[in-house]
C-alpha positions as CSV (number, residue, x, y, z in Angstrom):
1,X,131.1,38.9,164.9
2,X,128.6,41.4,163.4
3,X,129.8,40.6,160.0
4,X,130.4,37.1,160.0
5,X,126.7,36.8,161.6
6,X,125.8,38.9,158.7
7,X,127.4,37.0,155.8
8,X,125.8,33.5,157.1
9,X,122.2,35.6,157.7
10,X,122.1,36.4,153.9
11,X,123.6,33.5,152.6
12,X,121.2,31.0,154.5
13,X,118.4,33.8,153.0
14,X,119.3,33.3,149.3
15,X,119.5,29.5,150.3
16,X,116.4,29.4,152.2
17,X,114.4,31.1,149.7
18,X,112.4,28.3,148.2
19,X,109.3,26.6,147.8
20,X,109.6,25.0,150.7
21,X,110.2,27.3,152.9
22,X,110.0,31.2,154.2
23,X,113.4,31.8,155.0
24,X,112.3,33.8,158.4
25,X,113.5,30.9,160.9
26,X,117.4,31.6,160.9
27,X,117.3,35.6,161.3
28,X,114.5,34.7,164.3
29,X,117.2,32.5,166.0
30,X,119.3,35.2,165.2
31,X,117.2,37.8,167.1
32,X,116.1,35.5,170.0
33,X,120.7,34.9,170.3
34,X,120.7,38.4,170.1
35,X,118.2,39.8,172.8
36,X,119.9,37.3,175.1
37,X,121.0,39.6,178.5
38,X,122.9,36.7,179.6
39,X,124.9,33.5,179.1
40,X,122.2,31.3,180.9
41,X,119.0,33.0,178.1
42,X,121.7,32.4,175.3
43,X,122.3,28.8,175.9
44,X,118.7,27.7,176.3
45,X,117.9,29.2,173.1
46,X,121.0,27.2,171.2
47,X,119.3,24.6,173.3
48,X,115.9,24.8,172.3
49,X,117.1,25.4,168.3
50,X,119.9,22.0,168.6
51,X,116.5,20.2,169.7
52,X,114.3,21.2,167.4
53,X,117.2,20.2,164.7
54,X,117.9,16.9,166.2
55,X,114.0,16.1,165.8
56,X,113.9,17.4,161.9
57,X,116.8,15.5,161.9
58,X,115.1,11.8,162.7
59,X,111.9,13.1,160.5
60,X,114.0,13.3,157.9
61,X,112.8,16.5,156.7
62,X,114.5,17.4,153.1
63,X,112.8,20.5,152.3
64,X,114.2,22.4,155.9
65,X,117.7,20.3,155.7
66,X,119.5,23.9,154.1
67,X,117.7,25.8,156.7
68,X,118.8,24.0,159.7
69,X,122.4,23.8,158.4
70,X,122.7,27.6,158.1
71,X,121.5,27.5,162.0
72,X,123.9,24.6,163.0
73,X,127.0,26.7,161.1
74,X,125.8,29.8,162.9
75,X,125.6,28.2,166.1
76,X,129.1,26.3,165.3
77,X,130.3,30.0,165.0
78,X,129.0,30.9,168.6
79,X,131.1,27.9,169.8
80,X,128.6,25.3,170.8
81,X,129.0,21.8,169.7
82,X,127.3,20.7,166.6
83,X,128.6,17.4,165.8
84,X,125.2,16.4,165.6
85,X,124.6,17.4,162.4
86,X,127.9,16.8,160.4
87,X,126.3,14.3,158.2
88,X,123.3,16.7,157.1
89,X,126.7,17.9,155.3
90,X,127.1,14.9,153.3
91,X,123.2,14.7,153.0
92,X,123.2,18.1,150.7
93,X,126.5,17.6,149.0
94,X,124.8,14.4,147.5
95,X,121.8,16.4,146.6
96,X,121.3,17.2,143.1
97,X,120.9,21.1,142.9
98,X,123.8,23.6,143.2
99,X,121.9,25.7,146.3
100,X,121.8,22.6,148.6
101,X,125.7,21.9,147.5
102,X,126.8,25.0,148.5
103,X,125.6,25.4,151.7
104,X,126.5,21.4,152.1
105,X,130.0,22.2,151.0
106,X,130.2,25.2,153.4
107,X,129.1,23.4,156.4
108,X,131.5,20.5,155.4
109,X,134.2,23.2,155.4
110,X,133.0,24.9,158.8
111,X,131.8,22.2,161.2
112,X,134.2,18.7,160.1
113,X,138.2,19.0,159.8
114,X,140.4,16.2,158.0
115,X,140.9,14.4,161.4
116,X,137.5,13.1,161.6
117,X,136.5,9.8,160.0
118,X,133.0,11.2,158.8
119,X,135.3,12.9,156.0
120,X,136.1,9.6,154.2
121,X,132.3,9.2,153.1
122,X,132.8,12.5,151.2
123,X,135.4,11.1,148.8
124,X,132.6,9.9,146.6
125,X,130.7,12.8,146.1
126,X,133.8,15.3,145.7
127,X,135.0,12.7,142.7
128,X,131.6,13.5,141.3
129,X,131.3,16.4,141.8
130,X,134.8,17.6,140.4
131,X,134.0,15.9,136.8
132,X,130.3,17.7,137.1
133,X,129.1,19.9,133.6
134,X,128.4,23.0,135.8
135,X,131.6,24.8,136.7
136,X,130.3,26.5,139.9
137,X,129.6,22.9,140.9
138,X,132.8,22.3,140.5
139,X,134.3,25.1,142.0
140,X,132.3,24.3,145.3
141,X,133.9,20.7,145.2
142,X,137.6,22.2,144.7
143,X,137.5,24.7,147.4
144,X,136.0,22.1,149.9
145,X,139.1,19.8,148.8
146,X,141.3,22.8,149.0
147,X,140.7,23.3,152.8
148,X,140.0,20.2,154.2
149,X,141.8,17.4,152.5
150,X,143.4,14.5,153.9
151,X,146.5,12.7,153.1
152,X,144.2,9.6,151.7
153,X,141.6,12.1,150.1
154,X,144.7,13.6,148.4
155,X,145.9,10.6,146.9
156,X,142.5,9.5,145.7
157,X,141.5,13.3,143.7
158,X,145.1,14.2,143.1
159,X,144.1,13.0,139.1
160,X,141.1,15.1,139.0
161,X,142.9,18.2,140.4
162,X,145.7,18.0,137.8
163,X,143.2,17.2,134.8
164,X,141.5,20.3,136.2
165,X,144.2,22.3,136.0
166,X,144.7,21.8,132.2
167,X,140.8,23.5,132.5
168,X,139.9,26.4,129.5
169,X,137.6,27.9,132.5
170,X,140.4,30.7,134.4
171,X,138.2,30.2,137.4
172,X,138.5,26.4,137.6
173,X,142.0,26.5,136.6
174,X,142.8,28.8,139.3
175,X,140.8,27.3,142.1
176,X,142.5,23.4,140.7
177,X,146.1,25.7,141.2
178,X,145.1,26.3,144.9
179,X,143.9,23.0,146.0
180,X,147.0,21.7,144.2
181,X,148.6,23.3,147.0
182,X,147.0,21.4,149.7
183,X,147.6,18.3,148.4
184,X,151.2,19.1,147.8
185,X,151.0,20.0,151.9
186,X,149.6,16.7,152.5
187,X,151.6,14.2,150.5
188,X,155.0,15.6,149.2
189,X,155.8,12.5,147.4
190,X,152.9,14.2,144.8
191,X,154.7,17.2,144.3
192,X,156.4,15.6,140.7
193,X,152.9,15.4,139.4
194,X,152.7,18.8,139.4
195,X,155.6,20.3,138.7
196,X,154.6,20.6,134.8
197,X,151.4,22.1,135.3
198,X,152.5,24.4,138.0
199,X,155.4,25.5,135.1
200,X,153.5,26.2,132.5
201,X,150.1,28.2,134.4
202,X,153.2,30.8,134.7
203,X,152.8,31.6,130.9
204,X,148.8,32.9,131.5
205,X,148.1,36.6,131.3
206,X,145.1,36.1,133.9
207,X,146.3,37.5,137.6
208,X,144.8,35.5,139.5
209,X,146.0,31.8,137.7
210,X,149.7,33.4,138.2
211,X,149.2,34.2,141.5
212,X,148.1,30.9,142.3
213,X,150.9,29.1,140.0
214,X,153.3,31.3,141.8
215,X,152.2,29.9,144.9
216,X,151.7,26.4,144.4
217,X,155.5,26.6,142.7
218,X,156.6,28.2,146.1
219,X,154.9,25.4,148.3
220,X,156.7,22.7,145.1
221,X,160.1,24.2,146.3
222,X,159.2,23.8,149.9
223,X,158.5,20.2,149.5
224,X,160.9,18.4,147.1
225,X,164.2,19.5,146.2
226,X,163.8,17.9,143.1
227,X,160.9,20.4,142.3
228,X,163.1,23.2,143.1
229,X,166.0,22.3,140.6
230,X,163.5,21.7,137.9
231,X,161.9,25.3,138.9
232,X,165.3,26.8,138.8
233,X,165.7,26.0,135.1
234,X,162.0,26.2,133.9
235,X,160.7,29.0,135.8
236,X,162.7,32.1,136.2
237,X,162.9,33.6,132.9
238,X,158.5,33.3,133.1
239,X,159.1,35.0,136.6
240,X,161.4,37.7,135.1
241,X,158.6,38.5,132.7
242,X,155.6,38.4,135.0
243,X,157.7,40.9,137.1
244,X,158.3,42.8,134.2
245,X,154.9,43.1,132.7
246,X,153.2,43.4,136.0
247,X,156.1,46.4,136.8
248,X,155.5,48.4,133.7
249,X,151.4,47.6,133.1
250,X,149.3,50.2,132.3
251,X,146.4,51.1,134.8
252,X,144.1,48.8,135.0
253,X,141.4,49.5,137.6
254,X,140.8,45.7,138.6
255,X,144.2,45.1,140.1
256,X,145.3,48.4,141.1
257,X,146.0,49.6,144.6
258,X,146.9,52.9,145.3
259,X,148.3,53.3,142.1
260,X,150.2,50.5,142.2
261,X,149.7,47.2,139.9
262,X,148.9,44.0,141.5
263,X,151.4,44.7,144.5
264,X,150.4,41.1,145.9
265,X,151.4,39.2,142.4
266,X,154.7,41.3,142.8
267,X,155.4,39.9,146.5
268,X,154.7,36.7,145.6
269,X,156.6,36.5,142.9
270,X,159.6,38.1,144.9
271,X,159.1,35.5,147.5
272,X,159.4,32.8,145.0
273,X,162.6,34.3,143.2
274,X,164.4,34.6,146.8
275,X,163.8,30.8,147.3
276,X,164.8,29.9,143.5
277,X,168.3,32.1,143.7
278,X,169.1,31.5,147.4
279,X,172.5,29.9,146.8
280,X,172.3,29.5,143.3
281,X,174.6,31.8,141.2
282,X,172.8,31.9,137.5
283,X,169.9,32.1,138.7
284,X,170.7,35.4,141.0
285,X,172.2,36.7,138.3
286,X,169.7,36.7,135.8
287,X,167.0,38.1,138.4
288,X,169.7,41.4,138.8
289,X,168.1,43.5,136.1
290,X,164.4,43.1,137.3
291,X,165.0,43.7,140.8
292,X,167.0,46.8,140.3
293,X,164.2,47.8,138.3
294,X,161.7,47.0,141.1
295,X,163.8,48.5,143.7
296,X,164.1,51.8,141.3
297,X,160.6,52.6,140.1
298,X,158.7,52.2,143.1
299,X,158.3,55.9,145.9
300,X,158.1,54.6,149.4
301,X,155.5,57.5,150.0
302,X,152.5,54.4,149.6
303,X,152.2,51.3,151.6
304,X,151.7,49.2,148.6
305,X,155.0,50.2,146.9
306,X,156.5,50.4,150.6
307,X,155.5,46.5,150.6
308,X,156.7,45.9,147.4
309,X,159.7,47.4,148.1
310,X,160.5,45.8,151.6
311,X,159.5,42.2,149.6
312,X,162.5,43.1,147.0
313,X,165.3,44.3,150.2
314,X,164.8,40.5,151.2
315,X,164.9,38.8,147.9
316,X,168.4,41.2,147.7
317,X,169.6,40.1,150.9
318,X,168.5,36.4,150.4
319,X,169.8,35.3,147.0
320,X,173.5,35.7,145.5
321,X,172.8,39.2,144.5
322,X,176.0,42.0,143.3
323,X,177.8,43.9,145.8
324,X,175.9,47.4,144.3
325,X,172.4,45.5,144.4
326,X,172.7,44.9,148.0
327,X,174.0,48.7,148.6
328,X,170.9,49.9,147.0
329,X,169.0,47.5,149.1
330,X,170.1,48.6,152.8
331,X,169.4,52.7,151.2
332,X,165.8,52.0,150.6
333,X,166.3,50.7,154.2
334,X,167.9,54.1,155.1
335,X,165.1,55.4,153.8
336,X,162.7,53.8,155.6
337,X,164.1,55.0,159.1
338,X,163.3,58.5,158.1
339,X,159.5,57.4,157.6
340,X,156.7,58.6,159.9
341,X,155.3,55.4,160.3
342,X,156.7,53.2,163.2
343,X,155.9,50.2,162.0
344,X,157.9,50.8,158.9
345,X,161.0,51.6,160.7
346,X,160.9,49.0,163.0
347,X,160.6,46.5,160.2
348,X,163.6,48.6,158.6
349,X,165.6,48.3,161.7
350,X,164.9,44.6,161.8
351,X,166.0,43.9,158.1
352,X,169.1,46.3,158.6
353,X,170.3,43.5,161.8
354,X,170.4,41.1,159.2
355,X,171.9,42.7,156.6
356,X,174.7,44.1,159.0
357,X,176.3,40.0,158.5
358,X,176.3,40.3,154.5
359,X,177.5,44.0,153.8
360,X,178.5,45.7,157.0
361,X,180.1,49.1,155.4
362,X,177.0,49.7,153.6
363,X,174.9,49.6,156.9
364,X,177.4,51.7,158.6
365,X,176.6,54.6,156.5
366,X,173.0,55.0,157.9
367,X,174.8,55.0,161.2
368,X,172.9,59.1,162.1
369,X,169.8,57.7,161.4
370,X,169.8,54.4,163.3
371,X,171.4,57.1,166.3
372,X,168.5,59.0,166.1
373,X,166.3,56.3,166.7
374,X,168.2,55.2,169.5
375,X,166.5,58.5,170.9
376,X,162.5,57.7,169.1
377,X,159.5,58.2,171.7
378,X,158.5,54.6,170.5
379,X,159.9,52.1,173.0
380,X,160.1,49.1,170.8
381,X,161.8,51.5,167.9
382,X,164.6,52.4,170.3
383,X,165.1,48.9,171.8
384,X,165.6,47.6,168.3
385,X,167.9,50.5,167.1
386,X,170.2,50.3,170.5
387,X,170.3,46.3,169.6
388,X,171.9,48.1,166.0
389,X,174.1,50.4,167.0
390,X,175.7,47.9,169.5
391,X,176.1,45.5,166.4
392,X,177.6,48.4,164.3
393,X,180.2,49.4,167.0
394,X,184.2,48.3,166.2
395,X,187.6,49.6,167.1
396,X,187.4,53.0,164.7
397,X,183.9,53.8,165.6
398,X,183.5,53.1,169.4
399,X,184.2,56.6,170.9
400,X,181.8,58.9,168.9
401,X,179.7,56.0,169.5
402,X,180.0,55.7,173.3
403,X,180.3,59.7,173.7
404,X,176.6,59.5,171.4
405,X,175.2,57.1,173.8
406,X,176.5,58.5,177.2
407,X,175.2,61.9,176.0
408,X,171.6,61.0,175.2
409,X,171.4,58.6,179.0
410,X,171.1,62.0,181.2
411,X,167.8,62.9,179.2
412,X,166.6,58.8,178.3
413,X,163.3,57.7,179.1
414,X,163.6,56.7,182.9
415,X,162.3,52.9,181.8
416,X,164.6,52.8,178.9
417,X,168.1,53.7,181.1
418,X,168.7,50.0,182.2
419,X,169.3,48.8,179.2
420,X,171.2,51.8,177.3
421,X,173.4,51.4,180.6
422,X,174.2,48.3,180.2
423,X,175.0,48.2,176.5
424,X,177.0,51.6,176.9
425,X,179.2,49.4,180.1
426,X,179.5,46.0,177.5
427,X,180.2,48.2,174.6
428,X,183.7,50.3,176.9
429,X,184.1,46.6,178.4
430,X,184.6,44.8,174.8
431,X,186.2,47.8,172.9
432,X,188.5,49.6,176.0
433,X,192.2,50.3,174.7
434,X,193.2,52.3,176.7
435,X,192.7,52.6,180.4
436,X,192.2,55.9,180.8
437,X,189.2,56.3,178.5
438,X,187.5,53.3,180.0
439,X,187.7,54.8,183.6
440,X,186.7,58.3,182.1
441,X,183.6,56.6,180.5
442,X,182.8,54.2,183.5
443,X,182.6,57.5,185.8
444,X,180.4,58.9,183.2
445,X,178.2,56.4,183.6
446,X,178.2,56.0,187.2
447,X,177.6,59.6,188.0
448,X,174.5,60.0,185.3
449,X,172.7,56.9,186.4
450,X,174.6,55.3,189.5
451,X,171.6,52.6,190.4
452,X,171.2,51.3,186.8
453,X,174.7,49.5,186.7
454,X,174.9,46.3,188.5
């Protein structure tokens, strides 16, 4: 809360700092909130401040109208209402300088939501403001549509969000890409408008347009499956190459994390290629190449090329992919089970469940390591990996199996015997041939842990 306090105390400061005013009076709300020793002091000072904003409020008072709105947002924050003071929002978005905008635009962003009828008066002013000469005014205007539009605010701006789009700015152009989005979300039935647009933003070299073109052409194919055939044949050779270039870049100090380029342009554009060849034959075949590369070049020794890496495993599994990509896919999840970080291996083991319905043989050769973490100190690790193992069992593997299993119950965590005795009883009920063995294993059982088995 320190840092969100923060964030609105400096902003309403460079705000605040005007000829009007001294830009003292938010941080001394801030300090009387703060030396508050209990609920009762704290609410008569929200109290006291709401009143004395409610009466600058009727005076009309222009020069403090920024002021009080960085108070109402920060009291918004603290979850008192401040519906009061929703249309000092539209107030400052009319006003002619870009300070009193962006503080207007925030507010509008923080304190209305696209239910509330209040929004409809802002039409106006965002159609302004969205064909204004000063870019950063229009920036404000698209990320205000961007997060609260409506389904009728959509229809009216979805023109000036596509002529934005076609911007020379790389900031506009991205931040027209994004909003795109949220109209698309709103009214589907717009998705054709943009389908063009969102096509050919693929063919920039800036990283942040392509990251937003990936993702409005990901929320295109959600929405109309007419926008994901046209995708399929416009878009995947661009993909291919923004994979490729973003793969084998140089360093470059402005998108690199731990050594690794743009990882988040890479996931997204993984996520958009699993969607575009899900099902789709050509198009999974000429994504092969790249995502052997992917899956080749990157160590899992970093989280950012473990994510990367975890990203291309599902775009593997997910689209029509060769019998020897999806082999190499489930070892880089073999991999990941001898990691030192649980969360890795769980994710692993989780992946590994569904892969176990497209390639079963290939899974069955990690079958040690998903054992051994049958037997990890983490409980949610060795729940997962029993859940495995009892997938993985069939006629020709079910005794080293069982004899595994039965073994490791004498020395089991005490809160983890239930249920490895009752997968070890359905696993000799489902796979018994032959009578003897089944007794032998049942007695097994009974005499290690004799009150787990119901």
């Amino acid at each position: 809360m320190d840092t969100v306090e923060k964030i609105v105390e400096d902003f309403a400061s460079d705000i605040a700092m005007g000829p009007f005013s001294s830009g003292t009076r938010l941080r001394d709300m801030i300090r009387a909130i703060r030396a508050c020793k209990t609920a009762a002091e704290e609410r008569a000072v929200v109290r006291r401040e709401c009143a004395e904003i409610r009466a600058a409020i009727g005076e009309n008072q222009q020069e403090i109208r920024h002021r009080n709105m960085a108070k109402l947002m920060f009291i918004h924050m603290l979850g008192y209402p401040t519906h009061f003071g929703q249309m000092e929002c539209l107030k400052l978005i009319a006003a002619a300088g870009y300070p009193e905008k962006r503080i207007g635009y925030l507010g509008l962003m923080l304190l209305l939501d696209e239910r509330q009828e209040v929004l409809m008066l802002v039409t106006n002013s965002l159609k302004q403001d969205l064909n204004h000469s000063n870019q950063f005014i229009v920036g404000l205007a698209l990320c205000a549509l961007g997060n609260i539009c409506s389904a009728e605010m959509a229809r009216d701006l979805s023109p000036e969000v596509e002529r934005l789009m076609r911007s020379r700015d790389v900031n506009t152009k991205k931040k027209a890409a994004l909003c795109a989005i949220r109209i698309v979300r709103k009214v589907p039935d717009l998705a054709e408008n943009f389908m063009g647009l969102a096509s050919s933003l693929l063919k920039e070299k800036h990283h942040g347009i392509l990251i937003s073109a990936v993702q409005l052409c990901t929320e295109l194919c959600k929405s109309s499956k007419d926008a994901l055939e046209y995708l399929r044949k416009n878009c995947v050779e661009g993909l291919v190459r923004i994979l490729r270039d973003v793969s084998n870049s140089s360093y470059a100090p402005e998108y690199d994390v731990a050594g690794i380029s743009d990882p988040f342009l890479h996931i997204r554009v993984l996520k958009l290629m699993r969607i575009l060849g899900q099902g789709d034959a050509d198009c999974s075949e000429y994504m092969n190449d790249i995502l052997a590369q992917v899956a080749t070049k990157n160590e899992s020794n970093k989280n950012a090329a473990n994510a990367i890496l975890y990203e291309c495993v599902q775009t593997i599994m997910g689209i029509e992919a060769t019998s020897g990509l999806r082999v190499l896919a489930i070892n880089i999840l073999g991999r990941f089970l001898s990691n030192r970080d649980n969360n890795i291996r769980y994710v692993a083991l989780n992946m590994l469940m569904r892969a176990i319905t497209v390639d079963t043989q290939a899974v069955q050769r990690h079958r040690t390591t998903i054992l051994e973490c049958v037997k990890d100190a983490d409980a949610s690790i060795r729940k997962r990996a029993l859940e495995l193992v009892f997938l993985l069992v069939n006629d020709t593997n079910v005794k080293p199996l069982t004899k595994e299993l039965v073994d490791y119950l004498d020395s089991a965590d005490p809160d983890f015997k239930e249920d490895l005795t009752a997968k070890i009883c359905s696993i000799v009920e489902k796979f018994s041939q032959e009578k003897l063995w089944y007794l032998d294993q049942m007695f097994k059982v009974l005499s290690l842990v004799s009150t787990k088995v119901q």
